[in-house]
Backbone as a ProteinNet text record, in pm:
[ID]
protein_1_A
[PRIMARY]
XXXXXXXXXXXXXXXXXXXXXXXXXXXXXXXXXXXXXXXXXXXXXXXXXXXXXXXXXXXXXXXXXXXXXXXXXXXXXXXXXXXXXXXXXXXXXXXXXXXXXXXXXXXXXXXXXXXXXXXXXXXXXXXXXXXXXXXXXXXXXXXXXXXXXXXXXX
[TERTIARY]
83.6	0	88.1	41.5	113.3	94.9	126	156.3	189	99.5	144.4	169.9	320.3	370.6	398.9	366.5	384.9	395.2	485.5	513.6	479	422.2	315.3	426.4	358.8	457.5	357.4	324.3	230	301.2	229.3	222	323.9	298.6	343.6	452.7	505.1	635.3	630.5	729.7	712.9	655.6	544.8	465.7	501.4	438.5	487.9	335.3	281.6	167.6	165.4	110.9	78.1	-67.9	-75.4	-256.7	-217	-336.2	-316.9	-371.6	-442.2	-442.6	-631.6	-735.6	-817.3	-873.6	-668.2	-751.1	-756.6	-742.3	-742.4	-605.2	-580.8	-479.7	-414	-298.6	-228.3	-156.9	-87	-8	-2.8	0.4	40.8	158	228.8	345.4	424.4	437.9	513.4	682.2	700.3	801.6	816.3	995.7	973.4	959	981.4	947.2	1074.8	1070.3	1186.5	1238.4	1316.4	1352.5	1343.4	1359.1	1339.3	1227	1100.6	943.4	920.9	1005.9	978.7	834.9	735.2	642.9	652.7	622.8	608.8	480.5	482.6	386.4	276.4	146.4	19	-55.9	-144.6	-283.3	-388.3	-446.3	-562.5	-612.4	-649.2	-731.8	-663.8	-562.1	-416.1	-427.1	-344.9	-334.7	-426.8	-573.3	-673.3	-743.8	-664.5	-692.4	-621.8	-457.1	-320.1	-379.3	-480.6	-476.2	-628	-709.4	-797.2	-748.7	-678.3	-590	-553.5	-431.3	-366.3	-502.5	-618.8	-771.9	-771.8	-781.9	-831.4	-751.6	-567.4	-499.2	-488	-500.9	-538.2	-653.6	-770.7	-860.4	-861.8	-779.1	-773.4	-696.4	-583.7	-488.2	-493.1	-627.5	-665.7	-777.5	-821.8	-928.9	-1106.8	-1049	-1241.8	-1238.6	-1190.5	-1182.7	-1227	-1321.8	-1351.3	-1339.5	-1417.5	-1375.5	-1331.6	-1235.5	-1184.9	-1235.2	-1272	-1326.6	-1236.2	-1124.5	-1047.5	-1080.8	-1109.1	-1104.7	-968.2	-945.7	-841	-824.5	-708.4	-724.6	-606.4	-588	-462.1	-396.7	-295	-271.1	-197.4	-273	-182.5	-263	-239.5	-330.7	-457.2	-548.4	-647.6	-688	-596	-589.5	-604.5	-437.5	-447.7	-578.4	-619.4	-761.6	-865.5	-897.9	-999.7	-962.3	-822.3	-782.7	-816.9	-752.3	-746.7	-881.6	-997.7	-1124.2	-1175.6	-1126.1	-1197.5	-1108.7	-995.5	-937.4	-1011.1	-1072.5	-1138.1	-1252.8	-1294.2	-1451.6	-1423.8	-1313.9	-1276.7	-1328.6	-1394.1	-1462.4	-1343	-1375.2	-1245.3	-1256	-1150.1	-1179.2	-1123.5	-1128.2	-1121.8	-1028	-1001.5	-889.4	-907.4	-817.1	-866	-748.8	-737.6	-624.5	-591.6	-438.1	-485.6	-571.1	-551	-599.3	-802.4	-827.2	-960.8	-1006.8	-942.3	-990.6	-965.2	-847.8	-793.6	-903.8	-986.2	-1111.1	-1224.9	-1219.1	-1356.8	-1315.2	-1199.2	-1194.9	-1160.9	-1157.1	-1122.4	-982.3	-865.4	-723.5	-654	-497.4	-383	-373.1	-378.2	-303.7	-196.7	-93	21.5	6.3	-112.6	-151.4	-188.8	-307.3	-326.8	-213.9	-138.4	-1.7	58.1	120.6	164.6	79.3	-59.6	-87.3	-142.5	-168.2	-107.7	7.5	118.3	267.4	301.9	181.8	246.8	138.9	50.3	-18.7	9.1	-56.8	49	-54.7	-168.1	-219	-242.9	-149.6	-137.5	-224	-307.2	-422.6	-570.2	-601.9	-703.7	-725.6	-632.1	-649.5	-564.6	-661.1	-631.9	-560.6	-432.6	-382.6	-303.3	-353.9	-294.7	-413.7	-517	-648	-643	-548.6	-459.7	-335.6	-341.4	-228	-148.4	-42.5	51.7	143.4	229.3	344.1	424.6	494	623.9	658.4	524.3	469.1	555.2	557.6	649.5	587.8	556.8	523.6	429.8	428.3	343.4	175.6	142.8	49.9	-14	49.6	38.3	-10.3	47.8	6.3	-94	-128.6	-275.2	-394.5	-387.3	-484.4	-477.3	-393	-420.6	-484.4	-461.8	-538.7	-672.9	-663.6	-836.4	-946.3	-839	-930.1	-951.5	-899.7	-936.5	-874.4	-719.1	-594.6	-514.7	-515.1	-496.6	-393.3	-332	-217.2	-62.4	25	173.9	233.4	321.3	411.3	518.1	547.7	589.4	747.9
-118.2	0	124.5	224.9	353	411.7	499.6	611.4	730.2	859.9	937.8	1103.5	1051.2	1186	1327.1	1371.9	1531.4	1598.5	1689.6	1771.6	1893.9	1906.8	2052.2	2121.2	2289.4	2369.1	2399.7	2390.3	2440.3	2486.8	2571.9	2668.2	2607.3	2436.4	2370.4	2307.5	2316.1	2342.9	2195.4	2166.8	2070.2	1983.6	1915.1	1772.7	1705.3	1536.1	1490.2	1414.2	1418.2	1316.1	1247.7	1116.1	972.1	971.6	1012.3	957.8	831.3	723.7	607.8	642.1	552.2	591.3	624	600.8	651.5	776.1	835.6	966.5	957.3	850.9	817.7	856.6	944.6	996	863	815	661.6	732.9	842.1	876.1	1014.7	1066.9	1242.2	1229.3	1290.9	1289.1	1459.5	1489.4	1616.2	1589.9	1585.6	1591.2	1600.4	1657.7	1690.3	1557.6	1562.6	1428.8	1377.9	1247.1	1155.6	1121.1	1229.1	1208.9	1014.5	942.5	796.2	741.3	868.7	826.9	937.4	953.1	1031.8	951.7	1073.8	980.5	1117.3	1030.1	1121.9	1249.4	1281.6	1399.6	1307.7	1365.8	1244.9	1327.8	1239.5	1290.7	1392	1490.9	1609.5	1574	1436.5	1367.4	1387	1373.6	1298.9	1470.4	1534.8	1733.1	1783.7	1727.9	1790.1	1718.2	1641.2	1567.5	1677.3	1675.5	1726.6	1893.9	1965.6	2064.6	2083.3	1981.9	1986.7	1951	1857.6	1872.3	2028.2	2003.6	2183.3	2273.1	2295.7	2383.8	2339.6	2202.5	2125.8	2208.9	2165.2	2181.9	2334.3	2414.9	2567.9	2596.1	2581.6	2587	2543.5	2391.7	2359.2	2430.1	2477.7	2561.7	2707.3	2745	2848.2	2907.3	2726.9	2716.6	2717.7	2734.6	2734.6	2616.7	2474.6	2348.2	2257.4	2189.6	2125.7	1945.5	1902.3	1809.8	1772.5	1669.5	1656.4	1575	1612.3	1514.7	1480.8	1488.7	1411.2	1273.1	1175.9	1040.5	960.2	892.6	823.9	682.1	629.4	483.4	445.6	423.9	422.1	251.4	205.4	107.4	47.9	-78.2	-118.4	-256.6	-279.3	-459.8	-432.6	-518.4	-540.4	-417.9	-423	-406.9	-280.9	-241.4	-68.8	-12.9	-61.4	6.2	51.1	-32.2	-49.4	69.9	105.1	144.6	309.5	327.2	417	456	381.3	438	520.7	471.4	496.7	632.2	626.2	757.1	856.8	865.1	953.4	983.3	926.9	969.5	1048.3	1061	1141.3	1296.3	1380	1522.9	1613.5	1696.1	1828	1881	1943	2012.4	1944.2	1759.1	1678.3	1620.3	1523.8	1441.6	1324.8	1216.5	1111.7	1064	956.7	889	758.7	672.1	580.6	434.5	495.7	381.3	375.3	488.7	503.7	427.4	454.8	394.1	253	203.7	41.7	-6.4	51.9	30.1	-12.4	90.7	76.2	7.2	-21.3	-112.9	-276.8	-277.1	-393.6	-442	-355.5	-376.7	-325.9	-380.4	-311.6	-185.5	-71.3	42.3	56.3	-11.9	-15.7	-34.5	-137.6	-94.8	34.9	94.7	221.2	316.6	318	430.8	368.4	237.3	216.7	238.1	223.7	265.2	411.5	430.2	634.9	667.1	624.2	658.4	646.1	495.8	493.7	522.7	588.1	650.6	714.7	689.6	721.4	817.2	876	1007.3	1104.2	1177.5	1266.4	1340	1443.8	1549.4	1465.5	1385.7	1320.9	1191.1	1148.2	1060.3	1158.7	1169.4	1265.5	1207.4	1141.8	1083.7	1163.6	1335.7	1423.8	1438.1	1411.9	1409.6	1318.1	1224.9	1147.8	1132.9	1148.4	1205.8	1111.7	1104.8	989.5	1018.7	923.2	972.2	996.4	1143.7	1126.3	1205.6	1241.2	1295	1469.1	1480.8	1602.7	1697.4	1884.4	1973.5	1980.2	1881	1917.8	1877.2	1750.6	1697.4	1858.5	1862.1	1950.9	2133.7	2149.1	2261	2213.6	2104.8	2092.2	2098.7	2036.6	2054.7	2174.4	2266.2	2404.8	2514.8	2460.3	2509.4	2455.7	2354.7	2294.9	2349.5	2382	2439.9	2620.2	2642.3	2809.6	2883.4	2811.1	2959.8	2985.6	2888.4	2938.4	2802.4	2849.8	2796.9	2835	2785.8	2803.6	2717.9	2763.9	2667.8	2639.3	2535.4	2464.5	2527.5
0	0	0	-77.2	-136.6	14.3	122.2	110.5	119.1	103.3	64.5	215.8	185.5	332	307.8	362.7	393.8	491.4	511.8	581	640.8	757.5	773.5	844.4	814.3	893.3	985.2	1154.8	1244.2	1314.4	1404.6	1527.1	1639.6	1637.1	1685.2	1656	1573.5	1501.6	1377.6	1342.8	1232.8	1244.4	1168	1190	1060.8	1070.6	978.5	941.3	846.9	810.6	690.3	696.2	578.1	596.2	418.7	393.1	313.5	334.4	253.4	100.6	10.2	-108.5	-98.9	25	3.9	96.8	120.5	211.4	335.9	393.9	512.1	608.2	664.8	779.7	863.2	818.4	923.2	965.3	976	1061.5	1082.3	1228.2	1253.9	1345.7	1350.9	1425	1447.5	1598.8	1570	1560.1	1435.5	1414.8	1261.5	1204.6	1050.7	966.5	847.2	753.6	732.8	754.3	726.4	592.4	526.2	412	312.7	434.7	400.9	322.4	413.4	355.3	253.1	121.8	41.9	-61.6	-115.6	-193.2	-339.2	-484.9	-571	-549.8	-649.4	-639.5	-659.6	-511.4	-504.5	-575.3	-613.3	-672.5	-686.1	-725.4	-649	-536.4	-557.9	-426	-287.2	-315.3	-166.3	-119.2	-213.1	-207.3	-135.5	-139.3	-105	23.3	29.4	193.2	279.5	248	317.6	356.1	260	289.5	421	371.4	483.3	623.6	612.3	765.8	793.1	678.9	746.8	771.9	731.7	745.8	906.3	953.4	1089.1	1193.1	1120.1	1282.2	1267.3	1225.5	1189.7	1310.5	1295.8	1356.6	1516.2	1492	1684.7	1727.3	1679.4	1756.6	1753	1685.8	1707	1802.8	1823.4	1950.5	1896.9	1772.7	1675.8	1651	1667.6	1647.1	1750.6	1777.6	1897.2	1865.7	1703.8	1660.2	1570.8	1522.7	1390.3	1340.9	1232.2	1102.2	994.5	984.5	895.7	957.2	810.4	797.3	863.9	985.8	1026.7	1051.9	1028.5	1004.5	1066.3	1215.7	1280.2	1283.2	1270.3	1268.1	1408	1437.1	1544.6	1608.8	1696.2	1752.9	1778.4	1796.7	1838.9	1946.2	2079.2	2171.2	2143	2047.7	2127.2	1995.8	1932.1	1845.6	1980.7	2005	2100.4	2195.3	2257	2335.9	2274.9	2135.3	2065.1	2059.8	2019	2010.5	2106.6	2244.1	2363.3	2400.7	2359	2361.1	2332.7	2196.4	2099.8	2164.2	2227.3	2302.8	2453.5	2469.9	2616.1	2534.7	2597.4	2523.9	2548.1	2428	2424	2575.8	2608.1	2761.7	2839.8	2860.6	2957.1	2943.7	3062.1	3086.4	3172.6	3170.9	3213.2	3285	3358.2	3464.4	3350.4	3336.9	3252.7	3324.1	3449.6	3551.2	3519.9	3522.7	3509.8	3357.6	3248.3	3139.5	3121.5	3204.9	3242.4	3279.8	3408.8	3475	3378.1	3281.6	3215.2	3102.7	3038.7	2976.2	3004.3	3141.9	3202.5	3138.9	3140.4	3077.1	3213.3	3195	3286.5	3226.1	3391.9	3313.2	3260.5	3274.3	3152.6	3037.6	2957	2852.6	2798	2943.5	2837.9	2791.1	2895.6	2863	2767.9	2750	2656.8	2518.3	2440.5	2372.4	2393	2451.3	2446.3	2369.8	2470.1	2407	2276.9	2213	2072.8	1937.5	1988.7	1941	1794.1	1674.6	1583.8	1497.9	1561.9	1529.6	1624.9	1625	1788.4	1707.6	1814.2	1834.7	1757.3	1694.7	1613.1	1707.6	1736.3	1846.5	1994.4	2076.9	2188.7	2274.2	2269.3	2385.7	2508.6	2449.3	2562.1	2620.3	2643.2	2720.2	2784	2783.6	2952.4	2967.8	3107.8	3215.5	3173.7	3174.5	3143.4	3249	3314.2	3382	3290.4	3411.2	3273.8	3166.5	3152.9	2963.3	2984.1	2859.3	2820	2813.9	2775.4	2763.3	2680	2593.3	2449.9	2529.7	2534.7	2610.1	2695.6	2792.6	2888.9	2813.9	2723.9	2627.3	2570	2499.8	2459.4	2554	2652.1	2771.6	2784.1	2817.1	2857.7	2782	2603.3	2441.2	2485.8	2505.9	2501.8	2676.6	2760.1	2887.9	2881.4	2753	2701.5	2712.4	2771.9	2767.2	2653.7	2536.4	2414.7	2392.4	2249.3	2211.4	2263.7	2332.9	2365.7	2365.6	2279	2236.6	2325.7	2404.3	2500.9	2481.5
[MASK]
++++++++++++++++++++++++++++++++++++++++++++++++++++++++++++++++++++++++++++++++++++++++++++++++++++++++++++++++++++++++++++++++++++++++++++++++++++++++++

């Protein structure tokens, strides 16, 4: 399967994203693009996904964004899907313990952190809407964008 990566310039400093070939978002990552995952020039279709993202993370980090509707298709086990779904339903604003969602998913909390941590669509899948031990500035700046003190860049 093709695909196709690009490189955003955000607020938040370099990100890196893969749409597959029907549009579908497999990967967000803050970080720049790995010259390794070079793809030719994609399609109108692919172009016009890449820019509705850049429209999305525009908007959340401007705070007029509450949900994202880019199409996402995250890859990973059984487990962390499930884990991942339940991520997505924690509401903008909020936050969760990973012990509490262990609870309700009847899993070890080391699972949830561990699929938090490897989370491979940061802000679309909200895994800064739980506490993680440990966790770095970025997490911690999104919660503080999403409880109404704006965007700052860590």
């Amino acid at each position: 399967m093709v695909l196709w990566h690009y490189e955003l310039n955000t607020p938040m400093g370099p990100m890196r994203a893969a749409f597959d070939g029907r549009g579908r978002l497999r990967e967000l990552a803050v970080e720049g693009l790995d010259p390794r995952k070079t793809s030719p020039l994609p399609p109108k279709e692919q172009r016009e996904a890449k820019r509705y993202l850049d429209r999305q993370l525009d908007a959340y980090l401007a705070g007029t964004l509450r949900t994202f509707t880019v199409p996402v298709d995250p890859q990973g086990s059984p487990l962390q899907l499930r884990i991942w779904d339940t991520v997505r339903t924690i509401p903008y604003g909020q936050c969760r313990q990973p012990g509490d969602l262990g609870a309700w998913l009847g899993v070890d909390e080391d699972l949830i952190i561990m699929a938090c941590a490897s989370n491979p669509i940061v802000l679309l899948v909200p895994a800064h809407r739980v506490i993680l031990p440990g966790e770095g500035p970025l997490p911690k700046a999104l919660r503080e964008l999403e409880s109404g003190l704006g965007w700052r860049r860590p």
